[in-house]
N, C-alpha and C positions, 0 to 999 in steps of 0.2 A: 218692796224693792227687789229688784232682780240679782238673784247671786249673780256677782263678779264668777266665780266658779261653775256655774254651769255654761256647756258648751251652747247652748241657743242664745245666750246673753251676746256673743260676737255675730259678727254679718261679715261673712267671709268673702271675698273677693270673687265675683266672677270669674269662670275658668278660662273663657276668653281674655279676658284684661289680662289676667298673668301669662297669659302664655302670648299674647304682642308685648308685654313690658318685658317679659325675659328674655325672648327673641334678641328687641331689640340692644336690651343691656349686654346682652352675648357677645354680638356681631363688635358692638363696642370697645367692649372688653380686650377684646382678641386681636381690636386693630391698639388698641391705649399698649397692648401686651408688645407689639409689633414695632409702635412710633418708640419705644425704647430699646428696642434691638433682645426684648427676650426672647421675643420666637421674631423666628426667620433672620437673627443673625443680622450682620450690617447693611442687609437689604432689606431689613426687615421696615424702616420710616418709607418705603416705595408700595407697601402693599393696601395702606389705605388709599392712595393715587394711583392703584391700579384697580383697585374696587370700585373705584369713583369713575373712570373712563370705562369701565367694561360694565357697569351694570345704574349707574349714574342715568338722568333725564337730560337729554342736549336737545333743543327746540331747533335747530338748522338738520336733524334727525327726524324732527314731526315733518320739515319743510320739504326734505327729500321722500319721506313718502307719501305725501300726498303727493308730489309733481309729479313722483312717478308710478302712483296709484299702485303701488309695490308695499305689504305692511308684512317686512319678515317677522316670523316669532321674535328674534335676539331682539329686535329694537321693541318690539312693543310690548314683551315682558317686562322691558326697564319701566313702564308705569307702576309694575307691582314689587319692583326692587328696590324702585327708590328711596321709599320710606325709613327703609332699612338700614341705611348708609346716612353718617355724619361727618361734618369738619372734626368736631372735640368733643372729650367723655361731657362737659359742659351742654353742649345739644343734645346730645344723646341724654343725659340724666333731666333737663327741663322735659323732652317731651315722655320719658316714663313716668316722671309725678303728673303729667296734667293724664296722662292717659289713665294711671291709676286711680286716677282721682275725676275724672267727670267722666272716665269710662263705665265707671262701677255702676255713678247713677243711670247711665243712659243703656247699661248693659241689663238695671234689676227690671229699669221702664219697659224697654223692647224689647229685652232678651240677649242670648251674646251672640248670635247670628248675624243681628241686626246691627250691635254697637259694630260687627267685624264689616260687615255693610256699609255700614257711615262712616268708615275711619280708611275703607278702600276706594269707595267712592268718591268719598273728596277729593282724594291722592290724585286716582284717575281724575279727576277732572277740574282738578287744581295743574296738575302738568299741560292737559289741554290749553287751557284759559291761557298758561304762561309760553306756551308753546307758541301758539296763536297769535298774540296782542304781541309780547315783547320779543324785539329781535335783539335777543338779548342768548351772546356764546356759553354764559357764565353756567356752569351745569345746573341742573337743582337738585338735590338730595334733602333727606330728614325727612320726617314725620308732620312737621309743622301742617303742612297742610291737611292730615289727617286731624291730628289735633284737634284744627279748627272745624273742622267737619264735626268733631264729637262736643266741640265749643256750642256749636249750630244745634245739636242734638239737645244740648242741656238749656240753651235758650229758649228752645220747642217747649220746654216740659215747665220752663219757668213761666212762659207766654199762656200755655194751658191753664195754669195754676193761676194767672192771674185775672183771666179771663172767666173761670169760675167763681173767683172771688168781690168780681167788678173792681178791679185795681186796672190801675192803667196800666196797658199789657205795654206801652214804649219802653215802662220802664226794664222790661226783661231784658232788653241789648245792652243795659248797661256795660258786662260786661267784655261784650266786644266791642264798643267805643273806645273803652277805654285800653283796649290791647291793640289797636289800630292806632289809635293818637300815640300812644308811644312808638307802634311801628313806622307811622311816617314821620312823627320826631325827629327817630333815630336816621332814617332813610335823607332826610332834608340835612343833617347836621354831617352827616359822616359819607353819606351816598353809596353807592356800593349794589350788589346787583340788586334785579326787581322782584324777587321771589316772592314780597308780601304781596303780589296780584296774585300768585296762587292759593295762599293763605288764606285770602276776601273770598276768592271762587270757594275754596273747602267752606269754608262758613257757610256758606248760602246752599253751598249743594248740601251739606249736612242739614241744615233747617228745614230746605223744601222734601228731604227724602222724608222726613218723620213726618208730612203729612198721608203717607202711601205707607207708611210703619203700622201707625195707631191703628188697633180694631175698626175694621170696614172700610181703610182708606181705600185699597184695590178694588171694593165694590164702587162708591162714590165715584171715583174715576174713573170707573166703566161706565156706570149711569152720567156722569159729566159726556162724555163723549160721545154718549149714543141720544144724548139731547142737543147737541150742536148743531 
């Protein structure tokens, strides 16, 4: 039996994971510190609506620069600022436990370059998808759709695994069916804007990037391509 007391008996957190989960609990924090007037005083409930319009995702923002094939820095940093920024410590604290917790696995799988990969990637292109499709003013902000990216990472590794085993690899989406059925549930019942299309895009960007993760994928799709 492994002592409890020795220090190899823990599996310590990826140094990536904590350091997106702290980021993002910080920036939280300081606005949770804000919406009650400790710092910044009686203007201080205006500083997370001013974080949100200055570094926030607006999709009539994607629309202007492509009409005007203009992509300044300010606007197109806000793909990688978005994440950053929430409504309530409530958003902000769901997407730390999912980060801490299916980051870790898909951080020991790939490494933590890669889990920071799949959790930007999505972002970015979870904001495109929503940018794109919905003409929708409603800004996006939070992590969810990195989330789902590392959702997508950890359904890769489950799809693997069952694939090795001759199980039936459908059953790995389980659990993103069923974080969708709830999200259009709530979507159908309450309405409200469409940010779970960004969500669905993170999912899928994150699943298809772990095939270009795992050992030799960049070979394969070299060789895919030079056989076309």
């Amino acid at each position: 039996m492994t002592d409890p007391q020795d220090p190899a008996a823990f599996n310590p957190l990826p140094a990536a994971v904590v350091a997106l989960a702290v980021v993002i609990f910080g920036i939280e924090a300081l606005f949770s510190l804000a919406d009650r007037g400790i710092i910044g005083g009686p203007a201080g409930e205006m500083v997370r609506l001013d974080a949100i319009e200055r570094f926030g995702f607006f999709g009539p923002a994607l629309d202007w620069m492509i009409q005007n094939r203009r992509f300044p820095p300010e606007l197109l940093a806000r793909f990688l600022t978005y994440p950053f920024l929430h409504f309530s410590l409530l958003n902000a604290v769901m997407v730390c436990v999912f980060i801490l917790a299916l980051g870790k696995m898909v951080a020991e799988a790939f490494g933590n370059l890669a889990m920071l990969a799949i959790f930007f990637a999505a972002s970015i292109g979870g904001a495109l998808v929503y940018g794109l499709l919905m003409n929708d003013d409603f800004p996006l902000i939070g992590g969810f759709p990195g989330v789902y990216g590392l959702i997508g990472g950890f359904t890769f590794l489950i799809w693997v695994r069952k694939r090795a085993l001759g199980e039936r690899q459908i059953t790995a989406f389980n659990l993103i069916g069923m974080l969708l059925g709830i999200q259009l549930l709530f979507a159908l019942l309450l309405g409200g804007p469409s940010d779970w299309v960004a969500d669905v895009s993170g999912f899928f960007i994150g699943f298809g990037l772990c095939f270009l993760l795992v050992p030799g994928g960049w070979a394969r799709l070299r060789e895919a391509l030079r056989n076309r």
